[in-house]
N, C-alpha and C positions, 0 to 999 in steps of 0.2 A: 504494500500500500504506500508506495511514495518513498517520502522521510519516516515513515511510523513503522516502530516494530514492536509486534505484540511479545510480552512478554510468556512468560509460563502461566501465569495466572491470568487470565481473559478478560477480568475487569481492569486490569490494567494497561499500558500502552508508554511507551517509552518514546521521545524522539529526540534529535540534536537539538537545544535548545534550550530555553530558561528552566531551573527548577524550586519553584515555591514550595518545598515539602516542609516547613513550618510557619508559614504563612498565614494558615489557617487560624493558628492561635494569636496572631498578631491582630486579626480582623476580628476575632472574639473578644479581643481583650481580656483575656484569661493565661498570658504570659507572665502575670508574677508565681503563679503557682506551677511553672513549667520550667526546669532550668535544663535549656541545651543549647548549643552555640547556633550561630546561623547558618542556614543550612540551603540558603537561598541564593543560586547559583547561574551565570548567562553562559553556558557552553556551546553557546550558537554559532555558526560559522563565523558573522559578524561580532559577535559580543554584541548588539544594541536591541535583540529579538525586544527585549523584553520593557526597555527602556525607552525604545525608538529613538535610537541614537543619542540621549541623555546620559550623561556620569549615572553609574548603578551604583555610587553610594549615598546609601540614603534613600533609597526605591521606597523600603517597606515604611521608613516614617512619612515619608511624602504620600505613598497610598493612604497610609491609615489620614495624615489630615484632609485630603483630598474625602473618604469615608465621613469621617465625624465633619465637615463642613457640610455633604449633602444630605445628614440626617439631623442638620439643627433646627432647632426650633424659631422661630422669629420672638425677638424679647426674653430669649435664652443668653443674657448676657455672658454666664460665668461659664456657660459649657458644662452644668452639671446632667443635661437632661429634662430639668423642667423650671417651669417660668415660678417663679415667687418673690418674694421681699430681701433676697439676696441678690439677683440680679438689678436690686434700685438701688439699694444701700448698702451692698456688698464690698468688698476688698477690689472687684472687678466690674461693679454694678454701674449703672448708667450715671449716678451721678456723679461717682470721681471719673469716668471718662466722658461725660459730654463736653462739648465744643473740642474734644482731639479725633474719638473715631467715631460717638454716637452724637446722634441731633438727635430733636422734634418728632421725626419720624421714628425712629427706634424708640420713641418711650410710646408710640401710639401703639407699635407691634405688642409692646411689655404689657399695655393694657389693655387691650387685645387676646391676646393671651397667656393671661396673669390664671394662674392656677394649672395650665396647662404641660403635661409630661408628653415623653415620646411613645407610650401606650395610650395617652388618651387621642393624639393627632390621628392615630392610625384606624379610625374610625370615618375620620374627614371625607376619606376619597372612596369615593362611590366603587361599586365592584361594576369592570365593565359589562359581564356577562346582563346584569338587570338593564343597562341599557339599548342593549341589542333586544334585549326581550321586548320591551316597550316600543320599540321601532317595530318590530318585525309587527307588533298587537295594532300597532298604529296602521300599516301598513295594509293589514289584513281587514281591519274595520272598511278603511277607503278602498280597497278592493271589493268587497261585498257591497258596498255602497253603490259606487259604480257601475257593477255589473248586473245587480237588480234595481235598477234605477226606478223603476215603478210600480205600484202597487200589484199590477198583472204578473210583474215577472216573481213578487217573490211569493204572493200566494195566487198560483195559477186557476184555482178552482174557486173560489169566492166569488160572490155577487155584491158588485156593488150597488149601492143604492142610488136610487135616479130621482 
């Protein structure tokens, strides 16, 4: 199959190229309770497979901020996870940093969503599958609609009255 060779065991797959094999716990954040070296490796013809031509040091902490930046919360000042009364008047809260990196707007997000965690957001966004349902419902009404446009077509045997 190309560059890929199957190993001995079939769930797995080998090929020339980067290897994240502890990685995983880097993205869990569960590497205080893990101790092994790193183990995270660009053996690609090029060196840059993984990096796309970037210095690979420093890959895995630039992923994980790249990670924790798209799952913050807006008026999550401190990066704990959820909005409350340390992100106002915190060590890191909006008021010792406004007029440097927060304004106006950032305290509207705060109030916005003051009480707010990263399990409560996950509620927010609609599952797409109900939306396709509702289209297809919508869809099918205006079909039948149109297609028995008048009272003959959809009860053929009826009498109306004159």
């Amino acid at each position: 199959i190309g560059r890929y060779h199957f190993t001995s065991d079939i769930d797995q797959v080998t090929y020339p190229g980067p290897s994240l094999a502890n990685e995983w716990h880097e993205d869990t954040q569960i590497e205080p309770t893990i101790v092994a070296p790193s183990t995270a490796t660009d053996d690609s013809s090029t060196g840059t497979d993984l990096t796309q031509g970037k210095s690979y040091e420093g890959y895995g902490d630039r992923y994980l901020d790249i990670l924790r930046a798209a799952t913050a919360i807006l008026g999550d000042f401190n990066h704990d996870g959820k909005v409350d009364h340390d992100d106002l008047s915190g060590p890191l809260g909006w008021e010792e940093r406004f007029g440097t990196d927060l304004d106006g707007h950032d305290f509207l997000d705060w109030q916005r969503n003051f009480g707010a965690n990263a399990a409560s957001t996950a509620h927010l966004v609609p599952e797409p599958m109900s939306v396709w349902l509702l289209l297809i419902g919508i869809g099918n009404l205006s079909r039948q609609t149109l297609w028995h446009g008048c009272h003959e077509r959809v009860f053929p045997h009826s009498k109306r009255a004159d």
